[in-house]
C-alpha positions as a printed Julia matrix, in Angstrom:
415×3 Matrix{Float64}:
 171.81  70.38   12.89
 173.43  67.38   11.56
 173.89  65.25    8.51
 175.0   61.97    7.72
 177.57  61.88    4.99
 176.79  59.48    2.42
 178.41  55.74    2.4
 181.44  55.38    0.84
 181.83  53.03   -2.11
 182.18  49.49   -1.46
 186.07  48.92   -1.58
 186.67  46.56   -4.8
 187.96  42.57   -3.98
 191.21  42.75   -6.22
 190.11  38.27   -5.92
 186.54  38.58   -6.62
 187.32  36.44   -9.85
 189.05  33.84   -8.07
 186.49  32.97   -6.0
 184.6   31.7    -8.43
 186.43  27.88   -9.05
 186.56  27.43  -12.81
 188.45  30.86  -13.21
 191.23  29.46  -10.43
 191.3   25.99  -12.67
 192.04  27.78  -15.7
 193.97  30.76  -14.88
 195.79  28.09  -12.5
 196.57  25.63  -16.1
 197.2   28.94  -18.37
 200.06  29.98  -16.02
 201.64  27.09  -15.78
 201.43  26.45  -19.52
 202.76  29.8   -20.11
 205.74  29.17  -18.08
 206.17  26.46  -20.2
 205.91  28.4   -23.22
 208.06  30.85  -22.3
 211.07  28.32  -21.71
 210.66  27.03  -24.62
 211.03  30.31  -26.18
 214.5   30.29  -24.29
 214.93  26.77  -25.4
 214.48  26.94  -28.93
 216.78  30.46  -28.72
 219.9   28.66  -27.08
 219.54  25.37  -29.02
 219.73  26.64  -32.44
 222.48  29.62  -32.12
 224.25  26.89  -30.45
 224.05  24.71  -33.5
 224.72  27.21  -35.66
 225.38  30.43  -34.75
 223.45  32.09  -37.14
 221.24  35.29  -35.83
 219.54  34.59  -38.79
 218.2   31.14  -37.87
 216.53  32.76  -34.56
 214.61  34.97  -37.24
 213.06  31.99  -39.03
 211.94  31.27  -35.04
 209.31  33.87  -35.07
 208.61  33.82  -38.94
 207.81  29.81  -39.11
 205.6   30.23  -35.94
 203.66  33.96  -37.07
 202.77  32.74  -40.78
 200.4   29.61  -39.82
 198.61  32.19  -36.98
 197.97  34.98  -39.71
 196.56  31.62  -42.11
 194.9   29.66  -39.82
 193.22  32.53  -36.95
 190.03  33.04  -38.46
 189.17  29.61  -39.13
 190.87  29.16  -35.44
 187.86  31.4   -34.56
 184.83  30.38  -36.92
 186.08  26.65  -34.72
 186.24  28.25  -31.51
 182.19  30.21  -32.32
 181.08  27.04  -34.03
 181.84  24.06  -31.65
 182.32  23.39  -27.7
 185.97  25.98  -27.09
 186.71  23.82  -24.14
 187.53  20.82  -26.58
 188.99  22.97  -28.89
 191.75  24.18  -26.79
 192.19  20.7   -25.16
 192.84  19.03  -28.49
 195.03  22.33  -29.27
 197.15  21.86  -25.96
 197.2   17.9   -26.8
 199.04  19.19  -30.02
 201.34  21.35  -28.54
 202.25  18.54  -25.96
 203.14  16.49  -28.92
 205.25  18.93  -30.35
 207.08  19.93  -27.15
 207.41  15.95  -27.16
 209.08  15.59  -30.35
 211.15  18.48  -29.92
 212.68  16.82  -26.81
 213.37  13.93  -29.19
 215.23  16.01  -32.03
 217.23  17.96  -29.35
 218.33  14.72  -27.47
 219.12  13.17  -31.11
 220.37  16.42  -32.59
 217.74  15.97  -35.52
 218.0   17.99  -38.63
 216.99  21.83  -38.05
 214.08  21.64  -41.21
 212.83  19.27  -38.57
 212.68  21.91  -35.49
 211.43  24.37  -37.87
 208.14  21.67  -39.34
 207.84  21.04  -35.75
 207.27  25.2   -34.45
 205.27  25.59  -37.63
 202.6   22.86  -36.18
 203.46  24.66  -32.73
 201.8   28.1   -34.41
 199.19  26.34  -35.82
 197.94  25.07  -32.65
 198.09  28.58  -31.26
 196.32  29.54  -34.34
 193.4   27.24  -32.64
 193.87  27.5   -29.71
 194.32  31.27  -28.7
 190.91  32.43  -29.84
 188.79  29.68  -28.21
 190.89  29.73  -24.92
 190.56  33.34  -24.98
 187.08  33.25  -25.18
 186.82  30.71  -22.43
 187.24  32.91  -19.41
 183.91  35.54  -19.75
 182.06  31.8   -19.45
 184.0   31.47  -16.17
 182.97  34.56  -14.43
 180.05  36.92  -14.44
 180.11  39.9   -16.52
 180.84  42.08  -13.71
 183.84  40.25  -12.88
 185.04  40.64  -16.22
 187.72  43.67  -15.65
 188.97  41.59  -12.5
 189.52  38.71  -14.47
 191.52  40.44  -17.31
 193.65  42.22  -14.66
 194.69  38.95  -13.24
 195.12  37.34  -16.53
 197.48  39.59  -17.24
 199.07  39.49  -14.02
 200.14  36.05  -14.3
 200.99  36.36  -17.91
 203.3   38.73  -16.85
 204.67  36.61  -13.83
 205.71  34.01  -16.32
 206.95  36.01  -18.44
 209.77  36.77  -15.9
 209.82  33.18  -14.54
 209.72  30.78  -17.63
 213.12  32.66  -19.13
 214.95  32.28  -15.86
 213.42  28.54  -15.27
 214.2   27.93  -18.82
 217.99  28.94  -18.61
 218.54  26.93  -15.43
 216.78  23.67  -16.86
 219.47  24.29  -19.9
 222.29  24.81  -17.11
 221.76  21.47  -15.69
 221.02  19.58  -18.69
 223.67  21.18  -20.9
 220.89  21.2   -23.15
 217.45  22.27  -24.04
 215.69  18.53  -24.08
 214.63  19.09  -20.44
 213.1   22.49  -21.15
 210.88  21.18  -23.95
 210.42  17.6   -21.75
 208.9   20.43  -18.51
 206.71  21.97  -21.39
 205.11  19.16  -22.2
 204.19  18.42  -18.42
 203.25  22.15  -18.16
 200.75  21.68  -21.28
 199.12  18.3   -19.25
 198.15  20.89  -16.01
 196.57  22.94  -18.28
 194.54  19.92  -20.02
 193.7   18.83  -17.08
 192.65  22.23  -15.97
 190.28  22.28  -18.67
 188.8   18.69  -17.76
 187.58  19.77  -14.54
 186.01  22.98  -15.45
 182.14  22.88  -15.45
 180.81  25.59  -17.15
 178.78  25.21  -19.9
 179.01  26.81  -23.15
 176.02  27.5   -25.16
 175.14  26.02  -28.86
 176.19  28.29  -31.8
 175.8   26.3   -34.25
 173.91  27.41  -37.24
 173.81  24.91  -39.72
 172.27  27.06  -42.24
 175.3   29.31  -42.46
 178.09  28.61  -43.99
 181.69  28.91  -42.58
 182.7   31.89  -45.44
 179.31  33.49  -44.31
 180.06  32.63  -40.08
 183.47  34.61  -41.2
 182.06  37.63  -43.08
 179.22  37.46  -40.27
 182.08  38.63  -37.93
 184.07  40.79  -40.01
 181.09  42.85  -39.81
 180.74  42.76  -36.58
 184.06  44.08  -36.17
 183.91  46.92  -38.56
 180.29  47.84  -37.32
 181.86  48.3   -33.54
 184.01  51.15  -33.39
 185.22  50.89  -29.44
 186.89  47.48  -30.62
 187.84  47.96  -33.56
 189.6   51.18  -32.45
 191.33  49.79  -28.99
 192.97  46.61  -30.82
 193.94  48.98  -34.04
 195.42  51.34  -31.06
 197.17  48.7   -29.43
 198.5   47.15  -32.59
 199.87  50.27  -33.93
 201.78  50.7   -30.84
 203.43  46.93  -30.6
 204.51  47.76  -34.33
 206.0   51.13  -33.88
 207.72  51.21  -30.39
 210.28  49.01  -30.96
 212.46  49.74  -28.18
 212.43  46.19  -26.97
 213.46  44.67  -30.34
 216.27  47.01  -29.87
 217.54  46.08  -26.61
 220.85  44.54  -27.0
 221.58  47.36  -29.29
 221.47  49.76  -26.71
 222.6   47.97  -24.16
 226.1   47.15  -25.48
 226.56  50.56  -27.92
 225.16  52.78  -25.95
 224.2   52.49  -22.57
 227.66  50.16  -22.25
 226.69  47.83  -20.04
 227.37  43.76  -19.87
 224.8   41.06  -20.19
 223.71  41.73  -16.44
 222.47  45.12  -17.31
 220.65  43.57  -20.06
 219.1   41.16  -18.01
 217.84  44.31  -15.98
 216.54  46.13  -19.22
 214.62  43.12  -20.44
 212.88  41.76  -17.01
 212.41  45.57  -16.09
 209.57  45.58  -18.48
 207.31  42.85  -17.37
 208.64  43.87  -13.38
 206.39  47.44  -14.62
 203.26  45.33  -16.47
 203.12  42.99  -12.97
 203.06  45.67  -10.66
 200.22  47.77  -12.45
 198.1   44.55  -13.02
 198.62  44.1    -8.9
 197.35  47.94   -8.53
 194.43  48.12  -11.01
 193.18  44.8    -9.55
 192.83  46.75   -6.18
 191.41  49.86   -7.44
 187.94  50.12   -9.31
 187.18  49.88  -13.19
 188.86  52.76  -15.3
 185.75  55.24  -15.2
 186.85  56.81  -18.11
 188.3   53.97  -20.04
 188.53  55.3   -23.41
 190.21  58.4   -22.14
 192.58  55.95  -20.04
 193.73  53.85  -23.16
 194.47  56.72  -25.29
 196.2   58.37  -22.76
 198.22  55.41  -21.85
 199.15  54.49  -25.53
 200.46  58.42  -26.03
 202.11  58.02  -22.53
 203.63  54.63  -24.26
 205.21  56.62  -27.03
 206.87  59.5   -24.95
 208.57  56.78  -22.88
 209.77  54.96  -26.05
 211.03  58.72  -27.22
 213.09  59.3   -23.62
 214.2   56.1   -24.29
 215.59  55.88  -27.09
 217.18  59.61  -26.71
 218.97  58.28  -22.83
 222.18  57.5   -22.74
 221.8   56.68  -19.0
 220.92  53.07  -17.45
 218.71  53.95  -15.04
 216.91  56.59  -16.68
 216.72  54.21  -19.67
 215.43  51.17  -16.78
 212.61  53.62  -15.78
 211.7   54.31  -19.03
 211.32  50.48  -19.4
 209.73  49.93  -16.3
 206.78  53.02  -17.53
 206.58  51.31  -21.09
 205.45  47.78  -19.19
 202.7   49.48  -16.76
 201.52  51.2   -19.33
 200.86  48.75  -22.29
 199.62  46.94  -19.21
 196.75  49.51  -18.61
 196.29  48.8   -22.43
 196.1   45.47  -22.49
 193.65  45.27  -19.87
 191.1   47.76  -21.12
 191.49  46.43  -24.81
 190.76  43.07  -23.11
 187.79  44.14  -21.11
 186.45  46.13  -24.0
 186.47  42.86  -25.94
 184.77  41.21  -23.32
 182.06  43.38  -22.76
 181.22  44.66  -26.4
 181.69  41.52  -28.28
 178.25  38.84  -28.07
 179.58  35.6   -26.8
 178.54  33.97  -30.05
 181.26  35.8   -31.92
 183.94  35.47  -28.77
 186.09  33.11  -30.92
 185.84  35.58  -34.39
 186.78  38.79  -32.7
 189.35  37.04  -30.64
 190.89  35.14  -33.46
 191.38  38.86  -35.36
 193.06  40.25  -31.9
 195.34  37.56  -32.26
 196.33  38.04  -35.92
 196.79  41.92  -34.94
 198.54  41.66  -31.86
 200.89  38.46  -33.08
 201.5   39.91  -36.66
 202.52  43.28  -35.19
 204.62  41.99  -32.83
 206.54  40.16  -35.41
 206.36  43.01  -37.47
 207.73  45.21  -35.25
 211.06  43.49  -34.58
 211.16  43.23  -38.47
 210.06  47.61  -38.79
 213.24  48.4   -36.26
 215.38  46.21  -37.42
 214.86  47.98  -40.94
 214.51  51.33  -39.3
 217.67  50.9   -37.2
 219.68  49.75  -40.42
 218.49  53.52  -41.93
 218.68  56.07  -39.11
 220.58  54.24  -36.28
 218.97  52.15  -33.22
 218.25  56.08  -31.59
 216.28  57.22  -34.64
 214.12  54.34  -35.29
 213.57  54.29  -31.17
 212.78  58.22  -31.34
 210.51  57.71  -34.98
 208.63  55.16  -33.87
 207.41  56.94  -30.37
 206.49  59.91  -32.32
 204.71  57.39  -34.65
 203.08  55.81  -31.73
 201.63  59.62  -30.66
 200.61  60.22  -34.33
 198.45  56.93  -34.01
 196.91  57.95  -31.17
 195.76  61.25  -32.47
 194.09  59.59  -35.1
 192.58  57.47  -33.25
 191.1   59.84  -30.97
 189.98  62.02  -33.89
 188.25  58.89  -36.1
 186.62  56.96  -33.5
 185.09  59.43  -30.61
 183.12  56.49  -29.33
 186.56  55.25  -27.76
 187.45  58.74  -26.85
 183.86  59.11  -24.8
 184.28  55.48  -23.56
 183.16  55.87  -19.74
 183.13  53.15  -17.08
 185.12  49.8   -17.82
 183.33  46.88  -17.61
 179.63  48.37  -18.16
């Protein structure tokens, strides 16, 4: 007597989102844009320690650029729920053209640095604009099944330019002996991406409700956000631990005091990271959605915070390069359920709203962060504020887990 065993699964496409043509278009213009953004980051960097050599004016980098995001996000996202979020980021990427534009012109003229710093405040308050509606573009791209696939590749190419635009960005300042050409690329970068978005087809429903007002459209998704616990929970989560592990901040800390090792081995430590985030975007895109997702995030972020605690007690490079390489493939598996969650919880009508609040989270902690170690680090040395801030991270997860079971229950990603 015989049986037939039962069919196993269907193997999961790691493309199934790229087959579907507006996805390629505008995962196609955000990489290339982000490439662009991420030499500019270089750019910017180079240019004004050259000019001054002043750590302190690479602070007011990040500060001028954060403080118009944490103003201007959630009227970024009332925009982005309220009108068409195609034009929205369009005119947003025109902007940013026009300000990689005139930064090309004050680098080539050596322009006054109050200048630079006017011209990466509009630069933040473009992204203020433009993150939440181009974040809510892709679930009108793909089906909802597709969403997890399209995260994971979303992130894959973040991360990809996130190790080319540096290296692109330092070789474009090489030849020029200057950072005009990196800005000049930008701009070109930003018109693939506009482009991009003028060829896409997909239509975006009408939102508009002229009866309610934009403080009420606001407090309309506030609620939202408090009412949902699974979101609520996985971008508080993933917040928490961007502000608290700050082993990255501290890099060229440890690098030269106490690993010992010259700006190669930095070079290593830094692109380690993002070499960790690529490869598990590349494996979860081949595997299927997390079944247990909320189980999987919480269990990443804690993972996060032991590898920032083995970290920062190593006084060995490659054990400290590993540790790296586990902190990037895990806030990977973070990022993509967070994303996914977002997708699949939040009603497209309040995309823009929920997005726009991710952004103010995820940018102000980031900011935050380098500003919490550099204080921590001034009080209990780079290894204590590495070591406190892991065992922060695992305190945040505990509550987490404890306050908001619906995460902890969470089953299959993507349903």
């Amino acid at each position: 007597m015989s049986s037939e065993s039962p069919n196993p699964p269907a193997r999961p496409d790691p493309y199934a989102a790229l087959r579907y043509r507006d996805f390629r278009l505008l995962i196609a213009g955000r990489f290339t844009a982000q490439i662009g953004e991420m030499m500019v980051s270089v750019g910017v960097g180079w240019e004004l320690y050259e000019r001054t050599n002043d750590a302190f004016a690479l602070g007011l980098v990040g500060l001028v650029q954060i403080i118009p995001v944490l103003l201007f996000s959630v009227l970024g996202g009332y925009i982005a729920d309220r009108y068409n979020r195609r034009w929205v980021t369009l005119i947003s990427q025109v902007v940013l053209i026009l300000c990689s534009l005139a930064l090309t012109a004050l680098s080539l003229m050596r322009g006054p640095l109050p200048l630079i710093y006017t011209v990466l405040a509009l630069i933040g308050t473009a992204r203020a604009f433009n993150n939440p509606a181009e974040s809510a573009l892709t679930p009108q791209t793909v089906p909802p099944e597709q969403f997890f696939n399209a995260v994971t590749w979303n992130s894959s190419v973040w991360q990809l330019s996130a190790i080319l635009g540096p290296a692109l960005g330092g070789i474009l300042i090489a030849v020029a002996n200057s950072a005009w050409l990196v800005y000049l690329s930008n701009a070109f970068a930003g018109l693939v991406l506009v482009i991009a978005l003028l060829l896409l087809r997909s239509q975006q429903r009408d939102y508009a409700t002229p009866d309610e007002s934009p403080l009420e459209s606001v407090r309309a998704g506030l609620s939202f956000l408090r009412r949902s616990q699974i979101v609520l929970a996985s971008i508080t989560l993933d917040m928490f631990a961007v502000l608290l592990g700050g082993a990255t901040f501290l890099l060229p800390v440890f690098a030269k005091d106490i690993l010992q090792v010259e700006a190669a081995g930095l070079g290593v430590l830094r692109a380690v990271t993002s070499l960790g985030a690529l490869l598990m975007a590349m494996t979860i895109a081949r595997r299927p959605p997390f079944q247990r997702a909320g189980r999987t995030l919480l269990l990443a972020v804690a993972g996060f915070g032991v590898a920032t605690i083995i970290f920062g007690l190593s006084t060995s490079f490659w054990l400290s390069a590993a540790m790296l390489f586990v902190l990037g493939a895990l806030d990977n598996i973070s990022v993509v359920v967070r994303h996914t969650l977002i997708m699949t919880h939040t009603p497209d009508a309040m995309r823009g709203r929920v997005g726009a609040v991710n952004s103010m989270f995820i940018g102000a902690s980031n900011e935050l962060g380098g500003f919490e170690s550099g204080v921590m680090a001034a009080l209990l040395g780079p290894v204590g504020a590495v070591v406190v801030g892991g065992i922060g991270t695992l305190v945040v997860v505990g509550v987490i887990a404890r306050v908001a079971p619906q995460l902890r229950r969470f089953g299959v990603l993507g349903h």
